[in-house]
N, CA, C and O of each residue as an XYZ file, in Angstrom:
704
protein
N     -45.856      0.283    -42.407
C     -45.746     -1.084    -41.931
C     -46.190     -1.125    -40.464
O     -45.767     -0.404    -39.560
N     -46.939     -1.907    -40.396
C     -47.651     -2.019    -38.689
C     -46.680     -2.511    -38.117
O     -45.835     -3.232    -38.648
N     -46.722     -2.079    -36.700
C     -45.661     -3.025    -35.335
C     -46.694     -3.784    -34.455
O     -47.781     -3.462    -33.973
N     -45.887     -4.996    -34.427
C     -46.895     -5.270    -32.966
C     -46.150     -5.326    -31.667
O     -44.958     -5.095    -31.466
N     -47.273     -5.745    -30.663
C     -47.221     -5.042    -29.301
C     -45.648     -5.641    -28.767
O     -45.089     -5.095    -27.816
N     -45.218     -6.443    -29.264
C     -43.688     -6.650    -28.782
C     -43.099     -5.934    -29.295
O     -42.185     -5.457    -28.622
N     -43.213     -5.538    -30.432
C     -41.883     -4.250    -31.132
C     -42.241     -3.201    -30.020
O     -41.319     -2.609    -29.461
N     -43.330     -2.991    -29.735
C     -43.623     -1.701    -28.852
C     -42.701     -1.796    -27.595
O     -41.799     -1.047    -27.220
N     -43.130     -2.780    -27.138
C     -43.141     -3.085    -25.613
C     -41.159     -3.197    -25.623
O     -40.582     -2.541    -24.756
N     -40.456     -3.880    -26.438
C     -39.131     -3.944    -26.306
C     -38.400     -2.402    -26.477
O     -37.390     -1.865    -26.022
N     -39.445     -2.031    -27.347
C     -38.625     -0.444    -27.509
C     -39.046      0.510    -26.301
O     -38.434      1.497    -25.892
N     -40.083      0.042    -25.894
C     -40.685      0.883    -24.076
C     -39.419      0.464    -23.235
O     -38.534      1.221    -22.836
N     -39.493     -0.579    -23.091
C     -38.069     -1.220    -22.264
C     -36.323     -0.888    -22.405
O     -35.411     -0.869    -21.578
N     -36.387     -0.670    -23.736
C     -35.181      0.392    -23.891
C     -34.917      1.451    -23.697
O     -33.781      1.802    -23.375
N     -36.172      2.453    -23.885
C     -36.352      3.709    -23.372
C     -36.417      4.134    -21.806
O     -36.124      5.241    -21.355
N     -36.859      3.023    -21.097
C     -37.195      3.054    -19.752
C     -35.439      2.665    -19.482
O     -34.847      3.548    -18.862
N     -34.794      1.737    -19.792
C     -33.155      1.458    -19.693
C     -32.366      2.565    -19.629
O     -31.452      2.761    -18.828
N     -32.914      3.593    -20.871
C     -32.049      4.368    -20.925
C     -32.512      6.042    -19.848
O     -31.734      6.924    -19.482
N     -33.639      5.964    -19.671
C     -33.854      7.118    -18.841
C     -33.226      6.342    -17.089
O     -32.804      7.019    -16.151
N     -33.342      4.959    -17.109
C     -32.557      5.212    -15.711
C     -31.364      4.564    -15.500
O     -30.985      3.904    -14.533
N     -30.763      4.872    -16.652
C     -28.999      5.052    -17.068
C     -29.088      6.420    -16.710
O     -28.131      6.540    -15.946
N     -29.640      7.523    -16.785
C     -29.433      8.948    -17.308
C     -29.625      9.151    -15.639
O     -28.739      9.427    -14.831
N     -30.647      8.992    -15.455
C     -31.026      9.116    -13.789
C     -29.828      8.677    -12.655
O     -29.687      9.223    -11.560
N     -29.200      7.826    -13.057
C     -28.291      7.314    -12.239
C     -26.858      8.024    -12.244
O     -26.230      8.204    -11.201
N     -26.310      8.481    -13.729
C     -25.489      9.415    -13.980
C     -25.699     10.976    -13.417
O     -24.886     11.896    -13.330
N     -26.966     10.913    -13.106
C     -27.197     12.648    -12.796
C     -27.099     12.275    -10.759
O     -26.691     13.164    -10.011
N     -27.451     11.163    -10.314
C     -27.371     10.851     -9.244
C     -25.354     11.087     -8.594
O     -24.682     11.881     -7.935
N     -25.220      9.987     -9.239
C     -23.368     10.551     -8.813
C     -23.023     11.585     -9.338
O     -22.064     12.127     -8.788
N     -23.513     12.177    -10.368
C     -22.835     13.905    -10.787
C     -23.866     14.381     -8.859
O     -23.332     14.580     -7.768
N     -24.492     14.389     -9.008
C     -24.710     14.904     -7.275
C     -24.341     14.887     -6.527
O     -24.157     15.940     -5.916
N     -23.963     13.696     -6.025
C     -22.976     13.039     -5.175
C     -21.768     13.877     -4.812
O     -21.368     14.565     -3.872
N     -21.494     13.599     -5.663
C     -19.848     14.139     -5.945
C     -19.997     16.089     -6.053
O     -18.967     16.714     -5.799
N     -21.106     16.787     -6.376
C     -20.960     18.126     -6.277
C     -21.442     18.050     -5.027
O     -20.496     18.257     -4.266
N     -22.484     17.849     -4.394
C     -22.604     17.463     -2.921
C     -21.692     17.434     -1.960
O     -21.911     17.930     -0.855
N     -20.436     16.777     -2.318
C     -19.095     16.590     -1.403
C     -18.518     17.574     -1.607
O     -18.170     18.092     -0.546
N     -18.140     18.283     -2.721
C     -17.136     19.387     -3.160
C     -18.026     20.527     -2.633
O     -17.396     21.562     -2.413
N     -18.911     20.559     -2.464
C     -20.043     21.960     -2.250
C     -20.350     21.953     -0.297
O     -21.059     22.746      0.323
N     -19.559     20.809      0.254
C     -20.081     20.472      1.622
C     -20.896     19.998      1.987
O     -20.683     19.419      3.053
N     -22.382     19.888      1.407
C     -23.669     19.925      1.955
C     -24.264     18.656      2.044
O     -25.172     18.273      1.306
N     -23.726     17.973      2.996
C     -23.965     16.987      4.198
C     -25.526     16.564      4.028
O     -25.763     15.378      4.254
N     -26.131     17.024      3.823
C     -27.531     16.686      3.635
C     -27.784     16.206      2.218
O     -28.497     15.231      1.983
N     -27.263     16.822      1.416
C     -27.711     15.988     -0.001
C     -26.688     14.877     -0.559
O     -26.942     14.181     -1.542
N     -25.452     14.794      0.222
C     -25.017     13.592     -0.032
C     -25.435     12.319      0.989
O     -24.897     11.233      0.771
N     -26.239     12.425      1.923
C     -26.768     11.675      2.654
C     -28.046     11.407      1.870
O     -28.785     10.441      2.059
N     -28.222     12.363      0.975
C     -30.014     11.769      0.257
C     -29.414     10.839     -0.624
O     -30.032      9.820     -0.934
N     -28.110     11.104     -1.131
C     -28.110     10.194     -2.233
C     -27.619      8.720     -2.022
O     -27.191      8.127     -3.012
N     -27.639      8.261     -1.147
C     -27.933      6.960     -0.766
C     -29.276      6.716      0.041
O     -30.043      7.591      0.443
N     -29.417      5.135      0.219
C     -30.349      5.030      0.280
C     -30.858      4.847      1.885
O     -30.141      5.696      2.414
N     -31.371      4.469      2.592
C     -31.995      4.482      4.360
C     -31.850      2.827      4.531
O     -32.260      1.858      3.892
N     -31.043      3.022      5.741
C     -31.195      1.699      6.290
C     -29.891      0.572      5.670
O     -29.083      1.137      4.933
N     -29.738     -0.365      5.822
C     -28.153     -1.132      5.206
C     -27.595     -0.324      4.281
O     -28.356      0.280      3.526
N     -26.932     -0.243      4.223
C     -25.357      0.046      2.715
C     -24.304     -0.230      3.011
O     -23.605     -0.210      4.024
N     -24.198     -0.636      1.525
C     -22.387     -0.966      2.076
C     -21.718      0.273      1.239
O     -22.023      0.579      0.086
N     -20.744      0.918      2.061
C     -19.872      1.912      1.891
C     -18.785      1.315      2.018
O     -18.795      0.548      2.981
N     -17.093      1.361      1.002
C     -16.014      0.730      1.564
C     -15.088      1.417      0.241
O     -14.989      1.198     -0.966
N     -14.550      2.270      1.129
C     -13.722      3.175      0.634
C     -12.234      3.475      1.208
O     -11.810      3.851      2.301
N     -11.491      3.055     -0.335
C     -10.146      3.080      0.753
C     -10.048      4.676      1.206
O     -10.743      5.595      0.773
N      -9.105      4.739      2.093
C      -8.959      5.905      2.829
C      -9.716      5.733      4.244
O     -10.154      4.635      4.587
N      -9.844      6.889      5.041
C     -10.070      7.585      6.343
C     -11.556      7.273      5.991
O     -12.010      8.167      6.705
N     -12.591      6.741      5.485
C     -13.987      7.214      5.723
C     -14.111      4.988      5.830
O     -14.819      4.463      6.690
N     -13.455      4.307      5.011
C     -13.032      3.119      5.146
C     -14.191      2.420      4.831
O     -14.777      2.648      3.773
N     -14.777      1.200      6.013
C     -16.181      0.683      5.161
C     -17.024      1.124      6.531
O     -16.715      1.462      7.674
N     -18.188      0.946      5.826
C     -19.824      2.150      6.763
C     -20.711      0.993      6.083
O     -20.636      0.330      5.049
N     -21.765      1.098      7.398
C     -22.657      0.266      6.906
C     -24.219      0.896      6.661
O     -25.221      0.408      6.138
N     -23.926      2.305      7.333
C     -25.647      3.086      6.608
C     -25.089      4.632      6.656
O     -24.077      5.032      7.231
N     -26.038      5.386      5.888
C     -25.538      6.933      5.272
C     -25.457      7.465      6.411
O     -24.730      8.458      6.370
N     -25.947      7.218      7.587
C     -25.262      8.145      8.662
C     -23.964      8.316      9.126
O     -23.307      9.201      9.675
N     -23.787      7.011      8.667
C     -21.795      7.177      9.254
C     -21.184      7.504      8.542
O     -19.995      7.506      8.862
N     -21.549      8.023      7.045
C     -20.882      8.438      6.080
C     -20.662     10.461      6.378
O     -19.773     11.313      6.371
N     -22.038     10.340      6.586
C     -22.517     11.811      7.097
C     -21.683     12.242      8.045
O     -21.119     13.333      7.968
N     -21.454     10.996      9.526
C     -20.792     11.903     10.480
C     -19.035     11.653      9.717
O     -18.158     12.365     10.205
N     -18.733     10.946      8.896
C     -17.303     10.764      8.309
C     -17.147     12.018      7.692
O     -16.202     12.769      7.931
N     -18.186     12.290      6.791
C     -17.614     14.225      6.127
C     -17.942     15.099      6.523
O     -17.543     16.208      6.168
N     -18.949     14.834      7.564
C     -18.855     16.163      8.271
C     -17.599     16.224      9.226
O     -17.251     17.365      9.532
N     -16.844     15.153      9.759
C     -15.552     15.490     10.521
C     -14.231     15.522      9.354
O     -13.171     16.147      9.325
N     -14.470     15.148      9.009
C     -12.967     15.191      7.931
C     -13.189     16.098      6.903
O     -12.207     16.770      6.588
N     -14.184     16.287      6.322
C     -14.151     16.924      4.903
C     -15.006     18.490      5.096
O     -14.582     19.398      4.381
N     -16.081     18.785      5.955
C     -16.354     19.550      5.818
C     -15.422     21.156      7.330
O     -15.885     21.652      8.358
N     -13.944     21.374      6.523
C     -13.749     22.171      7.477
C     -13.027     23.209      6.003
O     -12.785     22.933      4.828
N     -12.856     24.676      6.989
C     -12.671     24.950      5.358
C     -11.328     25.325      4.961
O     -11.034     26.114      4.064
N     -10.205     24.404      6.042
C      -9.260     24.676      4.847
C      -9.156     23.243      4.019
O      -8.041     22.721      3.998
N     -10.101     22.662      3.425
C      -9.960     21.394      2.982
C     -10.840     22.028      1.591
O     -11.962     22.534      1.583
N     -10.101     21.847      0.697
C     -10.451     21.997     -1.034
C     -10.532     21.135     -1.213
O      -9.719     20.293     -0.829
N     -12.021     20.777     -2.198
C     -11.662     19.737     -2.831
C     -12.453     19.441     -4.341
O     -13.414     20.173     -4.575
N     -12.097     18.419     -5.356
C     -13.041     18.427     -6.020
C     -13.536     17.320     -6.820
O     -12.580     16.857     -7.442
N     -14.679     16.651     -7.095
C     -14.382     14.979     -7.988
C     -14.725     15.368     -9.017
O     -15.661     16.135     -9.245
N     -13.735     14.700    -10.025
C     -14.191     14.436    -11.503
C     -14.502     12.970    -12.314
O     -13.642     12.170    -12.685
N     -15.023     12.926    -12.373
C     -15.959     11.662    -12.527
C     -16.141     10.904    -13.752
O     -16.778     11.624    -14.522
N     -15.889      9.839    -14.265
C     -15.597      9.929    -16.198
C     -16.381      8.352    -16.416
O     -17.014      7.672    -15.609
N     -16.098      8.157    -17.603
C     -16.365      6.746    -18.326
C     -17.471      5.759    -17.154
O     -17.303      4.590    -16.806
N     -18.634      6.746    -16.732
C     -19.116      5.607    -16.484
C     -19.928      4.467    -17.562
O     -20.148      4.651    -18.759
N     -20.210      3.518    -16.919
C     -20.239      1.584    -17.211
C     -21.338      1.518    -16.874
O     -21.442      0.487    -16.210
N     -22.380      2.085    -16.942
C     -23.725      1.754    -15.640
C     -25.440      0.908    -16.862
O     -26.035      1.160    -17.910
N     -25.458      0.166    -16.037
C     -26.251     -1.320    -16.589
C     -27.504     -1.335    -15.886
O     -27.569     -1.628    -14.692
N     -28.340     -1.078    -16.473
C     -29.731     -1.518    -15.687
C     -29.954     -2.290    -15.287
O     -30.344     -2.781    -16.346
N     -30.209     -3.459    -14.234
C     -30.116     -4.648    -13.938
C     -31.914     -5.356    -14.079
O     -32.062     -6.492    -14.529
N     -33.261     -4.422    -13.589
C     -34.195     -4.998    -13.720
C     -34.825     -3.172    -13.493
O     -34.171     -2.136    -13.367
N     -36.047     -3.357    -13.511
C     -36.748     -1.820    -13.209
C     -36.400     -1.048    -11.532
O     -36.526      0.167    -11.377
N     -35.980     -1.944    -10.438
C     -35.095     -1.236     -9.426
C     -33.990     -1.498     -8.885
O     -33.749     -1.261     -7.701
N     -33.016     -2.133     -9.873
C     -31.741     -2.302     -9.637
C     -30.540     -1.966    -10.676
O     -30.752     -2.326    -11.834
N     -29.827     -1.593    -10.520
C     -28.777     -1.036    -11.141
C     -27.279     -1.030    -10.987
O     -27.062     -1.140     -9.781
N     -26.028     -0.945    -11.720
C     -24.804     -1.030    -11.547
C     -24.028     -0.038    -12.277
O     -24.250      0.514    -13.355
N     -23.097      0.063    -11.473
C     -22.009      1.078    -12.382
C     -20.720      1.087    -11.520
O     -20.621      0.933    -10.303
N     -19.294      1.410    -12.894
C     -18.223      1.434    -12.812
C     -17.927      2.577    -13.308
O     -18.180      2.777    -14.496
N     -17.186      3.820    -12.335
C     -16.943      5.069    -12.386
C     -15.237      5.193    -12.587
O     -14.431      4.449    -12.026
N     -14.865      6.380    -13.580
C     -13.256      6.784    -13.096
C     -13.941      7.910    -12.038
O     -15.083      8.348    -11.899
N     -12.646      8.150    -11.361
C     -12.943      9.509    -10.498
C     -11.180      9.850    -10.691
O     -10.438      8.869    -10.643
N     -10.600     11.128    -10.889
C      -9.794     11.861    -10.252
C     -10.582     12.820     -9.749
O     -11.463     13.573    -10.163
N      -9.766     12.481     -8.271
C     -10.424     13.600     -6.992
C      -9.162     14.556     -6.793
O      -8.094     13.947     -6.846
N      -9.070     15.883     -6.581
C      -8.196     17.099     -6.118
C      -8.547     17.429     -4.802
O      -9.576     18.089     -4.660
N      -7.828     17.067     -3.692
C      -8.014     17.769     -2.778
C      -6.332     18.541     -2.211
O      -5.162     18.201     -2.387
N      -7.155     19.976     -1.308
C      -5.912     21.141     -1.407
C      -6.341     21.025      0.164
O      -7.542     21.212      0.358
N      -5.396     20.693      1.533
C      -5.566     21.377      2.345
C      -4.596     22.509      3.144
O      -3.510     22.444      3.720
N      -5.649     23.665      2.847
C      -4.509     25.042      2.914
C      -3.336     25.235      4.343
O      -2.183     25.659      4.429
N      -4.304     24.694      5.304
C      -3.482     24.101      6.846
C      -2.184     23.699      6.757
O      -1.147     24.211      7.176
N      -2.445     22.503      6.024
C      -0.947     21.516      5.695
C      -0.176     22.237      4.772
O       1.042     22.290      4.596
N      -1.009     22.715      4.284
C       0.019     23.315      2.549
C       0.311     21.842      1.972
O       1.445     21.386      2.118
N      -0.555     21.179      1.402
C      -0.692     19.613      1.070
C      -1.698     19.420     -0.103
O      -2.898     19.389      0.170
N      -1.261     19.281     -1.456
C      -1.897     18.611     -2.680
C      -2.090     17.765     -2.586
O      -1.244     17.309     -1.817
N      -3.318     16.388     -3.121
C      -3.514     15.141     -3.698
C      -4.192     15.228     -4.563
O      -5.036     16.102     -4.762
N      -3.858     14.118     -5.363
C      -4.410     14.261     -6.614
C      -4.538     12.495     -6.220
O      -3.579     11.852     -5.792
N      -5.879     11.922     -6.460
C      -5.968     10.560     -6.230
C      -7.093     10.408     -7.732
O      -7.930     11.207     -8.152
N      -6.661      8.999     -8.280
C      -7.172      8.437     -9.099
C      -7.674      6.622     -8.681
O      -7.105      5.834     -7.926
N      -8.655      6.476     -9.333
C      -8.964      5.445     -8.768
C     -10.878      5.098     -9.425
O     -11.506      5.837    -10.183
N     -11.333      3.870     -8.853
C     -12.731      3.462     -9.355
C     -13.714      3.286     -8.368
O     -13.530      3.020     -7.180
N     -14.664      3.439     -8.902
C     -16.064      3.596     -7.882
C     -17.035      2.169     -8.596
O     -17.262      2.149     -9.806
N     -17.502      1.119     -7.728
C     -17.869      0.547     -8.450
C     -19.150      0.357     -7.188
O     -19.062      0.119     -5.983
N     -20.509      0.617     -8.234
C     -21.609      1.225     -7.066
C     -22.870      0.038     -7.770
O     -23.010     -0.286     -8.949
N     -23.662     -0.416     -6.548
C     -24.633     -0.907     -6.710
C     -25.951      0.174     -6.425
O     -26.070      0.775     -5.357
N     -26.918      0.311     -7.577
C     -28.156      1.452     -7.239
C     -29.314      0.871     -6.987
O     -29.280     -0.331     -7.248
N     -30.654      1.372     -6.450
C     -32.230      0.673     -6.237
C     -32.962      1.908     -6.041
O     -32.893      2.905     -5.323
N     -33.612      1.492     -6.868
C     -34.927      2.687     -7.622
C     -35.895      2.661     -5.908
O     -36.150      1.549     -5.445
N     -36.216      3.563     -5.348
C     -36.772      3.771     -4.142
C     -37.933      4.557     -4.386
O     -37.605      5.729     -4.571
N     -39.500      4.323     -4.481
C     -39.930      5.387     -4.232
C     -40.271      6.318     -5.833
O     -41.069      7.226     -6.067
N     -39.381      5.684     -6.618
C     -39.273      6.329     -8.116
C     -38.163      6.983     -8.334
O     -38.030      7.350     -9.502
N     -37.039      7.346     -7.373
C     -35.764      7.492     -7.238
C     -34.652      6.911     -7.272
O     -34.634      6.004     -6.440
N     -33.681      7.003     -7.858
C     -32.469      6.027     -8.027
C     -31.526      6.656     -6.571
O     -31.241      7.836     -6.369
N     -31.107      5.226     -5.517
C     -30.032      5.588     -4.785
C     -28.802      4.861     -4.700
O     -28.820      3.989     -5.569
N     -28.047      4.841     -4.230
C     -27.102      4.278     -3.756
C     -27.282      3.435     -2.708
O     -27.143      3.772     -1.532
N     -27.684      2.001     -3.208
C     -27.413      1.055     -2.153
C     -26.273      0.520     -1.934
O     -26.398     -0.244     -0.977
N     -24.951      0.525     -2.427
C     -23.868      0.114     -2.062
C     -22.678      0.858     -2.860
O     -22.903      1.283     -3.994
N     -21.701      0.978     -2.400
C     -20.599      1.424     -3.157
C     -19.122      1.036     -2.690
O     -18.982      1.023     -1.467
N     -17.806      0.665     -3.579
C     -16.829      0.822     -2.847
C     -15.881      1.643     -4.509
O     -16.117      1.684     -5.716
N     -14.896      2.106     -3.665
C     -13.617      3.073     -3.864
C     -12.488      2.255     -4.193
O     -12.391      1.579     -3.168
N     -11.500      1.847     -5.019
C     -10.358      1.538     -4.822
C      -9.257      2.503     -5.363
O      -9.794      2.780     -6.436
N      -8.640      2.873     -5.363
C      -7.247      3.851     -5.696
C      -6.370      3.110     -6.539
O      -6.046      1.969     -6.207
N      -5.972      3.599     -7.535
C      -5.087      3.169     -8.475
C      -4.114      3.858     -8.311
O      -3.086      3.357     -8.767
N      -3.972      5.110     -7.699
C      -2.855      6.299     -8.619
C      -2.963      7.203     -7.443
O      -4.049      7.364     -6.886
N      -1.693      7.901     -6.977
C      -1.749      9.009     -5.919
C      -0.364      9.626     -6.055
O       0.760      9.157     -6.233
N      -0.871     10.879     -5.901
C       0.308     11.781     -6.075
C       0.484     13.221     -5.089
O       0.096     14.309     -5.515
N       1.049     13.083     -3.878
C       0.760     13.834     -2.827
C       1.995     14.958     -2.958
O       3.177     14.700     -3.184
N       1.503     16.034     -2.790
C       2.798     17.196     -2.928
C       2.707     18.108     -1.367
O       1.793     18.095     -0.543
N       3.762     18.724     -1.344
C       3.629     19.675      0.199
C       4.315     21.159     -0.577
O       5.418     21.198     -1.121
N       3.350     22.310     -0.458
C       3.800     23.185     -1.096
C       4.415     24.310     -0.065
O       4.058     24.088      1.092
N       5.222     25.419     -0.208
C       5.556     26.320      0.453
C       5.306     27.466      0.334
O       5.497     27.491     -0.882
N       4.888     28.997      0.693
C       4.333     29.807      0.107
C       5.523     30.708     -0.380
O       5.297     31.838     -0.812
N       6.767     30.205     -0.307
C       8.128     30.399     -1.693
C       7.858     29.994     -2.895
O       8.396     30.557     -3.849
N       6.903     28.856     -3.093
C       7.066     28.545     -4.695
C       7.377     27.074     -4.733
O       7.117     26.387     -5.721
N       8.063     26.497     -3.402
C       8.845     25.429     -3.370
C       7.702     24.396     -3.166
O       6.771     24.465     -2.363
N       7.968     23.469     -4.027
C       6.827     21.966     -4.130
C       7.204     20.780     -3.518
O       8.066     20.298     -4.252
N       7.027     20.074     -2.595
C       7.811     18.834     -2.432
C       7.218     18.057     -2.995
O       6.062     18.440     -3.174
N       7.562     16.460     -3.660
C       6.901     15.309     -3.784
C       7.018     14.623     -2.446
O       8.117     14.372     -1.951
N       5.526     14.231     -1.693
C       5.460     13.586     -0.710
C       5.571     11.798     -1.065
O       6.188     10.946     -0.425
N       4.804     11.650     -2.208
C       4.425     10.451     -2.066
C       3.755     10.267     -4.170
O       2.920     10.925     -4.791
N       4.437      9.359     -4.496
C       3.294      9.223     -5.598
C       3.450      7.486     -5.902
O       4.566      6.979     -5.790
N       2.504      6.814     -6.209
C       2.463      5.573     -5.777
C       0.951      5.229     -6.143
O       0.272      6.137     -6.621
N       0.385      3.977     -5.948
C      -0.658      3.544     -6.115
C      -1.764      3.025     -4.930
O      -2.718      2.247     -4.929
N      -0.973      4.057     -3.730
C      -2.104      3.968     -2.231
C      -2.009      4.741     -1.550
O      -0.873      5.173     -1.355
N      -2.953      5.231     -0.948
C      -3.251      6.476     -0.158
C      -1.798      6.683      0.892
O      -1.304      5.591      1.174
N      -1.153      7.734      1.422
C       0.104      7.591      2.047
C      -0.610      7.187      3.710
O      -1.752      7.602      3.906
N      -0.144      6.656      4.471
C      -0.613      6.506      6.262
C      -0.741      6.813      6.618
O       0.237      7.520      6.862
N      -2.036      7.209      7.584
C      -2.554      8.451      8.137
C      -1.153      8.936      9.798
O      -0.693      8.258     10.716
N      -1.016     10.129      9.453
C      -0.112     10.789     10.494
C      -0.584     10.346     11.629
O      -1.691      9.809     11.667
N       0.180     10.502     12.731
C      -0.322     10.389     13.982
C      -0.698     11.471     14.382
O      -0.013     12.495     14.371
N      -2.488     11.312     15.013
C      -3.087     12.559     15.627
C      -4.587     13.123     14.230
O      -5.540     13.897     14.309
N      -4.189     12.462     13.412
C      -5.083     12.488     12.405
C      -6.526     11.590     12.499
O      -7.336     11.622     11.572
């Protein structure tokens, strides 16, 4: 049975949908090993040059281009008694036209800092606007909200405290 050039062309357009669904998923799997791995340079590639909106609850808060994100983890996140790690789930992500894109992320993030002797375990959503650059998918916008937090203080007895578990980041100490 013959097709014509619209059967073609709609099924090109689905295929093209779905390779930059795939592209965009392999983009935040980067992201996020990028942060856990330190390397300041490839989580700065994965957004895009020039405006963004960044707005993340916590200490890094809202940023308006990847450099201030850059100098945010390189002072807070990249020291090494700070563990950490994202896990990233059920993304939602929608092609919007051939260079625009959307997505709604879970993340539980683990971070250990050995200094404090201090667990978190934060849960929460990433809900990110993307734009094909160049033939590349980046991050033109993103924000963070927290659903779920569960902060512990451990002792090297064995002994665990519950600091905090609740549905918002606990207040940053004074001197922090």
């Amino acid at each position: 049975m013959p097709h014509d050039s619209s059967d073609l062309t709609a099924l090109l357009d689905r295929v093209e949908a779905l390779e930059a669904i795939e592209a965009i998923k392999r983009l935040k799997a980067r992201y996020w090993y990028s942060c856990d791995q330190k390397d300041v340079e490839a989580v700065r590639a994965c957004f895009a040059d020039g405006v963004v909106e960044i707005d993340y609850d916590g200490p890094a808060s809202t940023l308006q281009h990847r450099d201030e994100l850059y100098d945010v983890f390189q002072e807070l996140g990249c020291k090494p008694n700070i563990v950490e790690v994202h896990h990233g789930s059920a993304p939602q992500i929608e092609r919007v036209d051939e260079t625009h894109g959307t997505g709604v992320w879970g993340l539980v993030y683990d971070l250990i800092d050995t200094e404090r002797k201090t667990m978190h375990r934060v849960g929460g959503y990433y809900h990110d606007r993307y734009e094909r650059i160049d033939g590349a998918w980046k991050i033109r916008a993103t924000r963070f909200r927290v659903v779920s937090v569960v902060a512990l203080r451990y002792e090297s007895e064995g002994d665990v405290k519950l600091l905090l578990a609740g549905n918002a980041l606990p207040a940053p100490r004074q001197g922090d």
